[in-house]
C-alpha positions as CSV (number, residue, x, y, z in Angstrom):
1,X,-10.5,20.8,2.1
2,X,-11.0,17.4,2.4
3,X,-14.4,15.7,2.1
4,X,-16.0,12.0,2.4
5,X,-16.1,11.5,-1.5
6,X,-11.9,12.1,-1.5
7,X,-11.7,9.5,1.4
8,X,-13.9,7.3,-0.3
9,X,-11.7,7.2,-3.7
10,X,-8.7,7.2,-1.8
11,X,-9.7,4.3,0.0
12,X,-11.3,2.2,-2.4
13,X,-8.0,2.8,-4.2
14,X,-6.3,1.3,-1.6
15,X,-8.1,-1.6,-0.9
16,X,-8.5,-2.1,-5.0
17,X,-4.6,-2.3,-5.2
18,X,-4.0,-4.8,-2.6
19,X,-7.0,-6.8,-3.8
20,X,-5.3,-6.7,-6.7
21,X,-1.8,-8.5,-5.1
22,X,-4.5,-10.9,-3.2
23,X,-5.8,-12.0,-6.9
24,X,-1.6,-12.1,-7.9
25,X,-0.8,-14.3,-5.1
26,X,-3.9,-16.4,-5.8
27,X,-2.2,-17.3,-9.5
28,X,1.3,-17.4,-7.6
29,X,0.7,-19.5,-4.7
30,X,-2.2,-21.4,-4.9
31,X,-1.8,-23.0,-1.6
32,X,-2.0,-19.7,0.5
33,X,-5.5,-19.8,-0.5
34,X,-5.7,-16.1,-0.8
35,X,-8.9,-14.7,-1.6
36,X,-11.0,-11.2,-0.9
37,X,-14.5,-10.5,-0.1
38,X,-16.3,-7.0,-0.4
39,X,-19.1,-6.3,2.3
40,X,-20.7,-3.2,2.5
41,X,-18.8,-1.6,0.6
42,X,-15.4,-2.9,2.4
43,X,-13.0,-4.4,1.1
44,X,-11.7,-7.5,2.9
45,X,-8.8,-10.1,1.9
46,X,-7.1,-12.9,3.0
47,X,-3.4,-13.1,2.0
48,X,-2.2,-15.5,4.9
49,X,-2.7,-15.3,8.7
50,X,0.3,-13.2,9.3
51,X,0.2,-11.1,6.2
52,X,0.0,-7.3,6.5
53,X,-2.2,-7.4,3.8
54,X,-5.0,-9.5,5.6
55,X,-7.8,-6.7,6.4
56,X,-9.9,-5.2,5.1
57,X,-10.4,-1.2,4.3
58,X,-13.4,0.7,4.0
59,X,-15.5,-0.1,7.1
60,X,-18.1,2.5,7.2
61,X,-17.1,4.8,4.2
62,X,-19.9,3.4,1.8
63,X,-22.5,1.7,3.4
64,X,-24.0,0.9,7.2
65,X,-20.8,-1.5,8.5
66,X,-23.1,-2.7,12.2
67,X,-23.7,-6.0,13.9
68,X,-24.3,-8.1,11.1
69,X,-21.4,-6.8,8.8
70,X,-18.8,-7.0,11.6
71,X,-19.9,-10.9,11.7
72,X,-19.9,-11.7,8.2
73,X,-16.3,-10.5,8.1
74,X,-15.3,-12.0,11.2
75,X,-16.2,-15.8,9.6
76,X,-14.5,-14.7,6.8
77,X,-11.4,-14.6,8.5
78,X,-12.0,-16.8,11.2
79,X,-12.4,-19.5,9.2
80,X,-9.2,-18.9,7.7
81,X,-7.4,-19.2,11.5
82,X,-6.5,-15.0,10.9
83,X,-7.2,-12.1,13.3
84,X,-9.6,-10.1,12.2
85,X,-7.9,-6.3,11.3
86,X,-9.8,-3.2,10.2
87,X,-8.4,-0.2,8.6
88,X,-10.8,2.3,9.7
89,X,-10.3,6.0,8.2
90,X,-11.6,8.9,10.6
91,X,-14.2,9.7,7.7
92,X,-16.0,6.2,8.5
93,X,-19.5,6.4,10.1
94,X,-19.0,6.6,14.2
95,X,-22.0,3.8,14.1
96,X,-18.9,1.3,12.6
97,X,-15.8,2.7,15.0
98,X,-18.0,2.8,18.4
99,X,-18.7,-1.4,18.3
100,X,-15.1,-2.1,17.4
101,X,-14.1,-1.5,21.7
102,X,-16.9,-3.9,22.4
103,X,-16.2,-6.3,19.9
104,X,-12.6,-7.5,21.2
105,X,-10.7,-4.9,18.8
106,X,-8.1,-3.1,20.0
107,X,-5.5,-0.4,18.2
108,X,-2.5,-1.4,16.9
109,X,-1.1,1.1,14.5
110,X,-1.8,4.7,13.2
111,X,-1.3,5.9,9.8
112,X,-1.8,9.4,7.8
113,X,-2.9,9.5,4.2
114,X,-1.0,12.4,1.6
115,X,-1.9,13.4,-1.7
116,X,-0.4,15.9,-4.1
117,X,-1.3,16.9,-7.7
118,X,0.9,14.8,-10.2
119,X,1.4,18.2,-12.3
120,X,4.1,20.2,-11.9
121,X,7.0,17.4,-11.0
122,X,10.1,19.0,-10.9
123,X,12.4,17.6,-13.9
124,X,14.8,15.3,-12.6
125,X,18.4,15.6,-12.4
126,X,20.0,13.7,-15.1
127,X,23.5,13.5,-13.1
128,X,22.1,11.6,-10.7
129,X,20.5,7.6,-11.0
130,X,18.6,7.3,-13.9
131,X,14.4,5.8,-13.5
132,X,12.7,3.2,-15.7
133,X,10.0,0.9,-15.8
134,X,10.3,-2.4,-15.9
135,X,8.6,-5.8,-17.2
136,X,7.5,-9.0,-16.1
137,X,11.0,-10.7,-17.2
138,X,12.6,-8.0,-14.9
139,X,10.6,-8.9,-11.8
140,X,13.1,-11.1,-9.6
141,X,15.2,-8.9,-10.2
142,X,13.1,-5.6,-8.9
143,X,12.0,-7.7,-6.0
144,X,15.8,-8.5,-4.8
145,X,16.6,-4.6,-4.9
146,X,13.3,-4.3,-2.8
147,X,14.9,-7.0,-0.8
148,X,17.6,-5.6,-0.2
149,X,16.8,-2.1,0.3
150,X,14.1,-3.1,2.9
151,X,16.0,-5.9,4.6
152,X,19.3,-4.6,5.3
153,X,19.2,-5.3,9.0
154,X,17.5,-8.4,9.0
155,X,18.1,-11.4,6.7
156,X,15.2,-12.7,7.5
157,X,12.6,-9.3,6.5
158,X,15.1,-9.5,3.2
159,X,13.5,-12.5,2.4
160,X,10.3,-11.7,3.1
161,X,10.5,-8.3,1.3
162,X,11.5,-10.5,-2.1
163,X,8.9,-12.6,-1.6
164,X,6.4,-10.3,-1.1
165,X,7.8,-8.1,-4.2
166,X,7.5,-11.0,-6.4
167,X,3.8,-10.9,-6.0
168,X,3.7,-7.2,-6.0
169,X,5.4,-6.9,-9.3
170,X,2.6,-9.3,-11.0
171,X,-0.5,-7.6,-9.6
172,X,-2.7,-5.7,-11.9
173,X,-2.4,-2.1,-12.1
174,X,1.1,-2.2,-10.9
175,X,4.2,-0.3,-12.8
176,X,7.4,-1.6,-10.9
177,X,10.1,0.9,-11.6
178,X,14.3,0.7,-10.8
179,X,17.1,3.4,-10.2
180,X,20.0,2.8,-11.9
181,X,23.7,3.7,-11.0
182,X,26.6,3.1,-14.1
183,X,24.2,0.9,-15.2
184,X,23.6,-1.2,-11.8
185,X,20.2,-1.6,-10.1
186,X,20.3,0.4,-6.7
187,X,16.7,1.5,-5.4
188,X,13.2,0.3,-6.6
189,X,9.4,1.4,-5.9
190,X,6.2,0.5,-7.5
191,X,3.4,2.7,-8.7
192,X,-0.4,0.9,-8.6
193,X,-2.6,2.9,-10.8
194,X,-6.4,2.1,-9.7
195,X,-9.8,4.4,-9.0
196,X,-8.4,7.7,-10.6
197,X,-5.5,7.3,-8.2
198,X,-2.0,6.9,-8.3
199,X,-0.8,5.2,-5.3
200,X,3.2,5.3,-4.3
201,X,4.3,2.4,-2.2
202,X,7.2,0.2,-1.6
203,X,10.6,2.8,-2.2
204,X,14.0,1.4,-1.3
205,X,17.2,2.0,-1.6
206,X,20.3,-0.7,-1.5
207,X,22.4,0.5,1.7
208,X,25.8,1.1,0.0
209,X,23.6,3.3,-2.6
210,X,21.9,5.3,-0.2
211,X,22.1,9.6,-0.2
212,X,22.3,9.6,-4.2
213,X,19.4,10.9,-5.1
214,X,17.4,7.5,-5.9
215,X,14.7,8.4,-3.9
216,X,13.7,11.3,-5.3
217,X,14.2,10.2,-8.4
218,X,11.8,7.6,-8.2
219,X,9.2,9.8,-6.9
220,X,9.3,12.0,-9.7
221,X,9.7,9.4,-12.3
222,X,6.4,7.4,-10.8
223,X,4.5,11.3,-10.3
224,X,5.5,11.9,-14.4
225,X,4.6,8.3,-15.7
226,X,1.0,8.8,-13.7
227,X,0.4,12.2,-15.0
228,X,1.0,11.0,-18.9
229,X,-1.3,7.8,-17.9
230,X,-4.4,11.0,-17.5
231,X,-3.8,10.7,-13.7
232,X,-3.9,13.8,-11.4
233,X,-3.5,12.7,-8.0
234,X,-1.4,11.0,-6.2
235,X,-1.1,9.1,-2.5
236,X,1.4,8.1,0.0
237,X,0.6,6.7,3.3
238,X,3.3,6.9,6.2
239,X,3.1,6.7,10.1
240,X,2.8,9.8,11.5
241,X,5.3,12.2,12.1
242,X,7.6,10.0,10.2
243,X,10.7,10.9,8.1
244,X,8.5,9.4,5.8
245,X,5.8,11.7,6.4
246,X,8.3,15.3,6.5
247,X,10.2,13.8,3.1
248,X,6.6,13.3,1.3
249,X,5.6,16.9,2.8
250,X,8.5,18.3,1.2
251,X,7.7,16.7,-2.3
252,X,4.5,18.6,-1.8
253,X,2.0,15.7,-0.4
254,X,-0.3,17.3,2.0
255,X,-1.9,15.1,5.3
256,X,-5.6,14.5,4.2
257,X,-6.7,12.5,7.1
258,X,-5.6,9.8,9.5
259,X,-6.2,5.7,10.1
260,X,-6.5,3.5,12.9
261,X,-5.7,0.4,12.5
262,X,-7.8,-2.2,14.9
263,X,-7.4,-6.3,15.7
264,X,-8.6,-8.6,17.2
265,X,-7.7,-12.2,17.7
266,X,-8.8,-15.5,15.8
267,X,-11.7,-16.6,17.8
268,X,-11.2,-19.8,16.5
């Protein structure tokens, strides 16, 4: 059974790692201006106007999020020319969700939250691509396997994906692992450790390496190298009724609860 005290340290995990890339792309590239703000117990960062990372998560979990709040964040991002997006969890107090429809806010994406135990990983087959982490020298390259895996239709989201990955792989808390093949890099993931939580994000696979077993291989390598760190759970977050979603149910994540995501425009 799920309660408010799981959502909140699920949450707070969440927001924690990605304040944690906001802080990485801060050192990185100074002139995005990145920065994050907490407000009642939200979480809310600036990463650029069109990153996916500019929100905030938390609204309502911890503290009253009303009139006042919902202005304090709006400036914040306002005066950074970015919409304003919430990532409101269906454990959030109904005061914060009801003002969002007459604030402007509308929906824009959905979103379910899985956990599972990090126990009981079943040992991986040593046949298939082996799992390691890897270290800051190693970092352009896990980011142009993420690239690639993630941008195999579009040149362009390739790009971006590497880009983004070369942040990711320098943020506190993060463990950037690769699959390897004979030896040759072929699927990466990354495994940010924060709050009591170990949250899974960011798996690819290179197209012409795809239906080997890298996948899975990274799941289990990420669930083992949590579990020896002293962490017990673990988190995925997919759309729902995803592949996504069925292949993280059949790794033995279970749906917890489910997120709106809400925007509204710059006002400025």
């Amino acid at each position: 059974m799920t309660d408010i005290h799981l959502a909140r340290q699920l949450e707070r995990a969440e927001g924690m790692a990605n304040a944690a890339f906001v802080d990485a792309r801060r050192v990185l590239d100074p002139q995005v201006g990145a920065e994050w703000i907490e407000i009642a117990g939200a979480l809310a960062m600036f990463d650029g106007p069109a990153s996916p990372l500019t929100q905030t998560f938390g609204v309502g979990l911890f503290s009253p999020f009303l009139a006042r709040e919902f202005d304090e964040v709006e400036e914040f991002f306002a005066t950074r020319d970015a919409p304003t997006s919430h990532e409101i969890c269906t454990f959030a107090a109904h005061e914060a969700p009801s003002l969002l429809g007459d604030r402007g806010y509308s929906p824009i994406e959905a979103s379910v939250v899985l956990v599972r135990p990090t126990s009981d990983t079943v040992a991986m087959d040593r046949s298939g691509p082996t799992v390691r982490p890897v270290d800051a020298a190693e970092a352009a390259t896990w980011a142009r396997i993420s690239g690639e895996g993630w941008g195999s239709d579009s040149p362009e989201l390739a790009t971006f994906v590497e880009g983004l990955g070369a942040v990711i792989a320098r943020a506190y808390g993060v463990t950037c692992f690769l699959a390897e093949l004979h030896g040759a890099p072929i699927a990466a993931a990354a495994l940010n450790i924060t709050n009591g939580v170990a949250l899974l994000a960011g798996a690819s696979t290179v197209p012409s390496a795809r239906r080997q077993g890298a996948q899975r291989a990274l799941l289990e390598a990420r669930l083992v190298f949590a579990a020896e760190a002293g962490i017990d759970l673990a988190m995925v977050v997919t759309q729902p009724g995803s592949a996504s979603q069925r292949n993280a149910e059949r790794q033995g994540f279970r749906p917890v609860y489910t997120r709106v995501k809400w925007q509204r425009a710059s006002v400025r």
